[in-house]
C-alpha positions as CSV (number, residue, x, y, z in Angstrom):
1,X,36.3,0.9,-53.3
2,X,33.8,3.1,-51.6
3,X,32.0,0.2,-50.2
4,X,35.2,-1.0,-48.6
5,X,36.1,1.9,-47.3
6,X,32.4,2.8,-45.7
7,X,32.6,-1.2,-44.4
8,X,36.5,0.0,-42.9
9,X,35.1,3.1,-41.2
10,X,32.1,1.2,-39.6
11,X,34.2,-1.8,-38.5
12,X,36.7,0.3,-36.5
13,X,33.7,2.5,-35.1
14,X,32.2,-0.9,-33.9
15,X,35.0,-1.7,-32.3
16,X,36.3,1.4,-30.4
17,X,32.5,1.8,-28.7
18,X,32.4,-1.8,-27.5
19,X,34.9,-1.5,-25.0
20,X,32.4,1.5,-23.7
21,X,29.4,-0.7,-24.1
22,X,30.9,-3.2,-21.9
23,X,32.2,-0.9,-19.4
24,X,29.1,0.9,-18.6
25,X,27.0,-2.1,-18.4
26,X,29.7,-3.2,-15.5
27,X,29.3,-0.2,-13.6
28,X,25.6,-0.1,-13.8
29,X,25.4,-3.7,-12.8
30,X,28.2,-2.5,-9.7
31,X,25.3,-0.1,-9.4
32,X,22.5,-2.4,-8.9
33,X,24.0,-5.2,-6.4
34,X,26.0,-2.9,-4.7
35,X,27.3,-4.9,-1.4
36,X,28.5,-2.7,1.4
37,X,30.1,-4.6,4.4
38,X,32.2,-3.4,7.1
39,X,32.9,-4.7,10.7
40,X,31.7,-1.3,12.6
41,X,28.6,0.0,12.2
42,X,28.5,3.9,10.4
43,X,26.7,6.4,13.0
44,X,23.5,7.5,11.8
45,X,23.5,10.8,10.0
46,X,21.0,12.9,8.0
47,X,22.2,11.8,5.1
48,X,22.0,7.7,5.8
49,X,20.4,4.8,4.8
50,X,19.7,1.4,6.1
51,X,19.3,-1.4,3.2
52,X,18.8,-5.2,3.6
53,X,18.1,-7.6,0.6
54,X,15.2,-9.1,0.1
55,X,14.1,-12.1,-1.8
56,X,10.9,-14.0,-3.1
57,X,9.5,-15.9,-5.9
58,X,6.5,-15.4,-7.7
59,X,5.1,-18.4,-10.0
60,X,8.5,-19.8,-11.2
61,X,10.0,-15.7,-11.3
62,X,12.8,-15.5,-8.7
63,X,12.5,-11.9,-7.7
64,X,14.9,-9.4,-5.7
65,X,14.6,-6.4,-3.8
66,X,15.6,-4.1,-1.5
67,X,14.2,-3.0,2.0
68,X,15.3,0.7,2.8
69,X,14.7,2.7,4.9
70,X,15.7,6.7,5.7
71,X,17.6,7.5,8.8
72,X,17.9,11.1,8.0
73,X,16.0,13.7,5.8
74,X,18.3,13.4,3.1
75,X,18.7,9.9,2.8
76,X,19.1,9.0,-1.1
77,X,16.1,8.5,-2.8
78,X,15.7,5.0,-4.0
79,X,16.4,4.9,-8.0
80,X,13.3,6.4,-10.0
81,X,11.8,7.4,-6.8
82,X,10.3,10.4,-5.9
83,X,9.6,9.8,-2.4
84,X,10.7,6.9,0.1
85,X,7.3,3.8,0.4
86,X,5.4,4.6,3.4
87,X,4.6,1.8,6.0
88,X,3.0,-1.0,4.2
89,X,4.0,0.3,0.8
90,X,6.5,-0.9,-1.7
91,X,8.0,0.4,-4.7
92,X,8.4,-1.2,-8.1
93,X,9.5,-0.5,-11.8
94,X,10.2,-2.0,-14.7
95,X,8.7,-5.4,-15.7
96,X,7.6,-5.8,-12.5
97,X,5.6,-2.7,-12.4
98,X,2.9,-4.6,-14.5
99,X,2.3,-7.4,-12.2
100,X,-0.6,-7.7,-9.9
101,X,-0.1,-6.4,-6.7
């Protein structure tokens, strides 16, 4: 009976954190390919930032990025950054931090 009841308790914790699994993968993933249009262009501010995609393969790798760059002193730091790439610089984490460069 114990056993059942342990089994009971862990099947409906399963199932009330999945929905919060799924939802914070969406908004992290919202996060990451973040697509801001509009048909007028902001003004620049202090607090702005001009980003274009970029991509590239590598090998057989299809690999995407993001160009930045400030147009203020308090742009937003790019994520894990401590500091925006200087000219001729470039940024990288994860996985990708481990390839050649």
């Amino acid at each position: 009976m114990a056993c059942t009841d342990r089994r009971g308790r862990l099947l409906q914790q399963l199932c009330t954190a999945i929905p919060n699994v799924f939802a914070s993968r969406s908004e992290v993933e919202a996060a990451r390919y973040a697509n801001v249009w509009s048909l007028t262009v902001p003004p620049k501010a202090a607090n702005t930032l001009l980003v274009a995609d970029a991509e590239t393969t590598w090998h057989d790798d299809s690999i995407m990025g993001r160009l930045v760059e400030p147009e203020g002193r308090r742009a937003p730091l790019p994520p894990g950054g401590d500091r925006f790439p200087g000219e001729g610089e470039m940024a990288v984490g994860g996985p990708r931090d481990a390839l050649p460069r």
